[in-house]
Every structure is written in structure tokens, then in C-alpha cells.
N, C-alpha and C positions, 0 to 999 in steps of 0.2 A: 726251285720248284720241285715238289714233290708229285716226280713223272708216275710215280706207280696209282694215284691217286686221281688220274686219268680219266675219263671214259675214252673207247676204243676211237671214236672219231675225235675228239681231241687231242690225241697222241697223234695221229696221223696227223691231221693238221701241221702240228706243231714239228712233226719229223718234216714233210713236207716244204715247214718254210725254212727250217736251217738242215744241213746237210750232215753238218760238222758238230750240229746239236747233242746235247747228254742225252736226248729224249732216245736214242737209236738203241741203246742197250735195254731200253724198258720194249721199246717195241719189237729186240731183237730175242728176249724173255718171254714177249708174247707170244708172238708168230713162227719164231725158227721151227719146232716141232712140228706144225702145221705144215711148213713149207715143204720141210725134209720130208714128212708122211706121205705127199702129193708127187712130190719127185722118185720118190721110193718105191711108188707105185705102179708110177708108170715105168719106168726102167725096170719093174718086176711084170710089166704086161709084154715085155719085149724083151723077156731075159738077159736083159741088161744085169750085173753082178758085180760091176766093178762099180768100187767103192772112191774111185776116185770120178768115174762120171759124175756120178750122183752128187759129191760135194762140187763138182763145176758148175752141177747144172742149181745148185743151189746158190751160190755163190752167182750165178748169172741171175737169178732171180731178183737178187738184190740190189745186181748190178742195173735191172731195167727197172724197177725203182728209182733208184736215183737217175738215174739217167734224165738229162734236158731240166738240169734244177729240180727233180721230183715231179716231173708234169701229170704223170699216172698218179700219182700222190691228190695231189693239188687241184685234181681235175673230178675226182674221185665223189661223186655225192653219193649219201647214207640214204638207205631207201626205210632200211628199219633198224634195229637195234645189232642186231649180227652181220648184215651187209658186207660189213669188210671182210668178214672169213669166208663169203663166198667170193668176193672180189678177188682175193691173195688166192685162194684156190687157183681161181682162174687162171692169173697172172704165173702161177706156179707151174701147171699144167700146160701150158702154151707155148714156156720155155721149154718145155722138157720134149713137148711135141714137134719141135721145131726143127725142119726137114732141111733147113740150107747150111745148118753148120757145118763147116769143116773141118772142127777140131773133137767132132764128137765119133766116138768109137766105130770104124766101119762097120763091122757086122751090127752093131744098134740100129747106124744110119739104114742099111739095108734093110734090114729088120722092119722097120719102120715104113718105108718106101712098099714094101712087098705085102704087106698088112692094110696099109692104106690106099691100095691099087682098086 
């Protein structure tokens, strides 16, 4: 199947139903930059710098994707043609906002807590 040949909610779909699918490199082509831009951001609203949160919290991005067989995937309806790049925003952003981790950099965590008071 030629993944690149896609529309954006058929990729998804299609990531959605296999995990383990060739379709994740096309949608990992698509999105990564997006993702990174979203987490980058935020760790830049909270002078976050390190270069290693950023790819965890990238990396956890992807990880709540797949997460529970792709259920945020697979649950996910297209409302218009771009839909999904606000949805992945989202999804991007929420990880990065996310107050209970414990592996994430204490001064961020603080940061973060102290900002949102």
C-alpha cells in the first residue's frame, strides 16, 4: 500500500487499526515536526531547555497514541479536512502540560505548578 498516497484521516485510521503497521513511518513524516513544534513550545513558555525533556515528552506523545490499542486514534472523528492537526496539537500539548509526572525536570514541574496557581 502506498501510505504516502493517504488522505490524513486514512493514515490515521489505518495507524489506528495496526500498531505494528508500515503506515507509522508515513504518519511519523507527517506529524513529528508538528508534535516537536507543540512541545517545544511549551517547554519554551516555562523555560524549560533541556533537550532531553522535550524528546521524552515527545516520545510520550506517541506513547499516548498508542496507548490502549490506539484508542485516541480510533475514537478520533474528522470534523473537516485539517481536524487532525488540531487534534495532535492537542494531544501534544496536554502531554507537555501534564502536572503529575514524576520524571519530568523539577524546576519545569515547579514551574509549571507556580504559573498555573
Amino acid at each position: 500500500m502506498d501510505f504516502q498516497a493517504l488522505s490524513t484521516e486514512e493514515l490515521v485510521r489505518e495507524c489506528a487499526r495496526n500498531r505494528d503497521d508500515q503506515a507509522w513511518p508515513e504518519f511519523n513524516s507527517r506529524f513529528y515536526r508538528l508534535i516537536a513544534k507543540v512541545i517545544h513550545r511549551v517547554c519554551r513558555e516555562f523555560s524549560e531547555r533541556s533537550p532531553e525533556v522535550a524528546r521524552e515528552l515527545i516520545q510520550d506523545t506517541y506513547a499516548k497514541m498508542l496507548a490502549d490499542e490506539c484508542v485516541i486514534l480510533r475514537q478520533f472523528q474528522s470534523q473537516h479536512d485539517n481536524s487532525f492537526l488540531g487534534f495532535i496539537q492537542t494531544v501534544a500539548a496536554n502531554v507537555a502540560y501534564a502536572l503529575d509526572r514524576e520524571d519530568i525536570a523539577p524546576a519545569f514541574r515547579e514551574e509549571l505548578k507556580r504559573l498555573l496557581k
